[in-house]
C-alpha positions in Angstrom: -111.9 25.5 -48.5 -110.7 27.6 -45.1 -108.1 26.7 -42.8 -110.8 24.9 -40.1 -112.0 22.9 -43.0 -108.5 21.7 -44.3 -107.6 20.4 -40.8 -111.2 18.7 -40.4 -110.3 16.4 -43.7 -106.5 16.0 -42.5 -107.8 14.7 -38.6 -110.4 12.7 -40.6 -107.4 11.1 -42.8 -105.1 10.3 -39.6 -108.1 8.8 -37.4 -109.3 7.2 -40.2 -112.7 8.0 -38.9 -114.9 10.7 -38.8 -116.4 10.7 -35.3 -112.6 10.2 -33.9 -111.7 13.2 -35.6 -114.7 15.3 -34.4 -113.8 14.1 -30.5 -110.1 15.1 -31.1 -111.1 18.5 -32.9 -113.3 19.3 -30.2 -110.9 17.9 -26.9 -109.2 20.8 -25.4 -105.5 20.3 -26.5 -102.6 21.3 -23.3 -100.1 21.5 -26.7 -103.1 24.4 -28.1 -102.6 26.1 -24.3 -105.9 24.0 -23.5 -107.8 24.9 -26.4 -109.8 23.0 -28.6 -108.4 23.1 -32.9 -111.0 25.4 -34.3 -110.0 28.8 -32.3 -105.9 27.9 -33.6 -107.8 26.2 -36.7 -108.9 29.8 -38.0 -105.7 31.2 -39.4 -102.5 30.0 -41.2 -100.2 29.5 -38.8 -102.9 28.1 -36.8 -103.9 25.7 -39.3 -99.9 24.7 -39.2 -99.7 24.5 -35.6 -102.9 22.7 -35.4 -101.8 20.0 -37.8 -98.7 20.0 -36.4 -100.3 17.9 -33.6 -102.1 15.8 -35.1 
């Protein structure tokens, strides 16, 4: 399992739904310097800061 994978499962655990998670994932983030999770998503301390959020 990569990084972008591990955070798809945690945002699916903390929405508690899988299309929530997806919308969140894809939602450019101002805390991700307006970028959406998968670009930060791609290495460890992306993955951290990334989950940080959620």
């Amino acid at each position: 399992m990569n990084y972008v994978e591990l955070i798809q499962l945690q945002a699916e655990q903390v929405f508690a739904d899988k299309e929530k998670a997806a919308a969140w994932l894809n939602k450019p983030q101002p805390a991700l310097e307006g970028m959406t999770s998968t670009p930060f998503s791609s290495s460890e301390a992306g993955c951290v800061a990334v989950n940080w959020h959620l």
